[in-house]
C-alpha positions as CSV (number, residue, x, y, z in Angstrom):
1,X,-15.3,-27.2,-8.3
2,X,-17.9,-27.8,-5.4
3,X,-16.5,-26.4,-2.1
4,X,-17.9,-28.3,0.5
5,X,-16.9,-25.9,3.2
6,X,-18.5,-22.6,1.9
7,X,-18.9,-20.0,4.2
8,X,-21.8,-17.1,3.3
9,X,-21.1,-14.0,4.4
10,X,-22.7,-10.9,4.2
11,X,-20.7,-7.7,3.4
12,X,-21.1,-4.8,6.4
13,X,-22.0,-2.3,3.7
14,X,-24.1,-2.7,0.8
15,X,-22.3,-2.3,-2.7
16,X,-24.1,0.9,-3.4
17,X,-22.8,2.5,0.0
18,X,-19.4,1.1,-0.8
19,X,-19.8,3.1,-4.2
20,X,-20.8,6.5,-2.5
21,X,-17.8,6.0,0.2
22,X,-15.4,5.0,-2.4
23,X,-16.3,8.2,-4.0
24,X,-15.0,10.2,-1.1
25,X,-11.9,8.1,-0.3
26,X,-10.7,7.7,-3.3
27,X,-11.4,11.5,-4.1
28,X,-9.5,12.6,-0.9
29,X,-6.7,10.1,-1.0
30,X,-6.0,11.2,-4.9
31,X,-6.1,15.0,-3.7
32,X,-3.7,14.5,-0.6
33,X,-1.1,12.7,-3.3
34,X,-1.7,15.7,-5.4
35,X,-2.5,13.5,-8.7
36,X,-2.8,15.2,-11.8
37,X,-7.3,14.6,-13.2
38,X,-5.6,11.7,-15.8
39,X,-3.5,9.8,-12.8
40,X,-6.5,10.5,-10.4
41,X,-9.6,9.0,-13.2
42,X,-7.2,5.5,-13.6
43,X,-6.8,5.7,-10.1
44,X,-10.7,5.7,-8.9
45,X,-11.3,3.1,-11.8
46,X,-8.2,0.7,-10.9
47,X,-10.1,-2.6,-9.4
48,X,-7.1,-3.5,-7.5
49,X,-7.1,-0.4,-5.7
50,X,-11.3,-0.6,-5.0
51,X,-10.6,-3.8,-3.5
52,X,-8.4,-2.7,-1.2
53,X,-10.7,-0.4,-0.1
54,X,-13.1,-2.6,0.1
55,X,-11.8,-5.4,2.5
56,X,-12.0,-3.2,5.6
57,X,-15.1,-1.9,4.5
58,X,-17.1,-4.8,3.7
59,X,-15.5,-6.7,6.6
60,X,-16.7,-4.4,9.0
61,X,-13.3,-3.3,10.9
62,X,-12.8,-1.1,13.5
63,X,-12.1,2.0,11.6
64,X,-12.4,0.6,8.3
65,X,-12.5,4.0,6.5
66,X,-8.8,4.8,8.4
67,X,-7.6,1.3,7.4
68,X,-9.1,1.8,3.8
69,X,-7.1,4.9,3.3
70,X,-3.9,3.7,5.1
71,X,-3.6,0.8,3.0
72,X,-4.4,2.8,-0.6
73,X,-1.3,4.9,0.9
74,X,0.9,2.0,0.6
75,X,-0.8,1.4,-2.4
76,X,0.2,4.2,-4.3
77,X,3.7,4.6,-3.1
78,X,4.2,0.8,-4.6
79,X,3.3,2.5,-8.1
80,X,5.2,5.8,-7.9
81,X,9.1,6.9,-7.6
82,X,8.8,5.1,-4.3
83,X,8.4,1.4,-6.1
84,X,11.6,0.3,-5.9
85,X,11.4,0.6,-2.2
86,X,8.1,-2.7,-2.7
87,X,9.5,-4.5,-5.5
88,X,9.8,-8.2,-4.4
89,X,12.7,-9.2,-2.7
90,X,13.6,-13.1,-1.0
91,X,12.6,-11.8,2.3
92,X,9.0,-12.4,0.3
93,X,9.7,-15.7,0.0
94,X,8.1,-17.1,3.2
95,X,4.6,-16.7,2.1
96,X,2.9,-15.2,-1.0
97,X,1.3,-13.2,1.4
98,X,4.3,-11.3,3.1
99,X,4.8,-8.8,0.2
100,X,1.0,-7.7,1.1
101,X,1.8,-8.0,5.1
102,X,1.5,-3.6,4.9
103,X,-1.9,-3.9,3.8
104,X,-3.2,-6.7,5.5
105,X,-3.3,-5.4,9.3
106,X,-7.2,-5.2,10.4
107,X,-8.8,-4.4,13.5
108,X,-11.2,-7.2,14.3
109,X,-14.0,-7.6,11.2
110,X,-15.2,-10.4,9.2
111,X,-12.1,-13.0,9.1
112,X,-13.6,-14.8,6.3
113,X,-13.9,-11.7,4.1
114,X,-10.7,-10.4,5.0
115,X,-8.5,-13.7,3.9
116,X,-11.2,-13.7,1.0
117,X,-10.4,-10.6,-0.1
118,X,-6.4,-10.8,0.5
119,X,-6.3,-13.9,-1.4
120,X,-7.7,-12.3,-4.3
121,X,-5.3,-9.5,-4.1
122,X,-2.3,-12.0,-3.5
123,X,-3.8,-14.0,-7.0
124,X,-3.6,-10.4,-8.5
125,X,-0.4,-10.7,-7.8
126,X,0.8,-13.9,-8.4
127,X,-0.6,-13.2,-12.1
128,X,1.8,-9.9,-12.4
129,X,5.2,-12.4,-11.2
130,X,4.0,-15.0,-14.3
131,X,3.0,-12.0,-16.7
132,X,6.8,-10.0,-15.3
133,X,9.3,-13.0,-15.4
134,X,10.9,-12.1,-18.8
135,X,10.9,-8.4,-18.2
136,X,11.8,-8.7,-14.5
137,X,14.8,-10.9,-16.4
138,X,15.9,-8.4,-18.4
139,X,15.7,-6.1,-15.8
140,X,17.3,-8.4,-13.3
141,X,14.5,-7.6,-11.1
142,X,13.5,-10.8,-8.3
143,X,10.7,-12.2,-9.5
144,X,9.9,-15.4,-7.2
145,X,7.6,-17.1,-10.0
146,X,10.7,-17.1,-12.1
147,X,13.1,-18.1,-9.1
148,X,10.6,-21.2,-8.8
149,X,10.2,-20.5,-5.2
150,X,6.5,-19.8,-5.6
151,X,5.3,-22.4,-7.9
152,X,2.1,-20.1,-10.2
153,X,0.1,-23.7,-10.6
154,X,0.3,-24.7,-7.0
155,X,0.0,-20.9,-5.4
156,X,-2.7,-20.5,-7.6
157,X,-4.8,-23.2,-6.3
158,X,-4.0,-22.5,-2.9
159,X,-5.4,-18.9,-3.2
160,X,-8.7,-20.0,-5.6
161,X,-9.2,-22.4,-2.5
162,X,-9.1,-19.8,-0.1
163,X,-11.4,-17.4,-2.4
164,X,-13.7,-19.7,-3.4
165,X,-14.6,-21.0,0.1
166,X,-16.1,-17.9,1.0
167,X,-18.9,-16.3,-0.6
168,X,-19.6,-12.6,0.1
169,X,-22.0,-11.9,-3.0
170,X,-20.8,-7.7,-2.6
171,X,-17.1,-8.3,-2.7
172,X,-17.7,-10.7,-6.2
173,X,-19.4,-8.0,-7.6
174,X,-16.7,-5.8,-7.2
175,X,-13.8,-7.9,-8.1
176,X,-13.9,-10.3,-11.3
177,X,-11.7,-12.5,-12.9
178,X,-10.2,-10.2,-15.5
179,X,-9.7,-7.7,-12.5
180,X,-7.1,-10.6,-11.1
181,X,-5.5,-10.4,-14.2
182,X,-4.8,-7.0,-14.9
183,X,-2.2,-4.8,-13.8
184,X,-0.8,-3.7,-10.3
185,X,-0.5,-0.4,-11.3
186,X,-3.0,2.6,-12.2
């Protein structure tokens, strides 16, 4: 699909420095939530959780490194005894975005890079919903792909839309397609 809208953007820090600063952050973040070396390894390798990182990061935010670790925060305490607290509920339903609206708050940085990089995560999750709907059934856990009222095919191109009509060659590097596949959880 040719995008005749592309915008090219260039990430505010190369992928290498992203590396190096993920490093620490992720390192310090894992420490202050007292992970065990096995929880804190699938942490640090988790895409989902580099991307989140990321966004501030390559979009150049006002404190990006405060926002990075804020954000992985939230994060974490959607994976641990705490999850219950983030599981989807209808007061999601307005946008496939509001479940994310915790980690989406930015101080100024690249727009384009930003909705880039939270459209990715939203796919992420969009692909979790369709992968849950018969455990999340038999759980009798709200699952809004099941519930119809996000539609996977029509969400889907909505958010490849919004991806694909920004290229920031740093942030594709970081994030592939299996990554949007895999699970929410480290």
């Amino acid at each position: 699909m040719k995008i005749s809208n592309l915008t090219k953007t260039e990430s505010a820090v190369s992928l290498k420095d992203f590396e190096a600063i993920w490093c620490r952050i992720s390192n310090d973040v894992a420490e202050s939530f007292r992970m065990p070396e096995d929880e804190k390894q699938r942490f640090k390798d988790k895409a989902i959780a580099r991307l989140i990182a990321a966004i501030p990061l390559m979009a150049g935010c006002e404190n990006a490194e405060r926002t990075a670790v804020s954000h992985l925060g939230t994060y974490i305490l959607s994976n641990r005894e705490t999850k219950h607290y983030y599981n989807p509920s209808i007061s999601d339903n307005k946008s496939i975005l509001e479940r994310l609206r915790l980690i989406s708050t930015f101080r100024g940085g690249n727009s384009d890079i930003i909705n880039k990089g939270m459209a990715l995560i939203a796919l992420s999750m969009l692909f979790d919903y369709k992968r849950d709907v018969y455990v999340d059934e038999t759980l009798g856990k709200y699952n809004p792909v099941a519930e119809n009222v996000f539609h996977f095919n029509t969400q889907k191109k909505a958010l490849e839309k919004i991806i694909q009509s920004t290229e920031c060659k740093e942030l594709d590097a970081l994030f592939h397609d299996e990554d949007i596949r895999g699970y929410w959880g480290h």
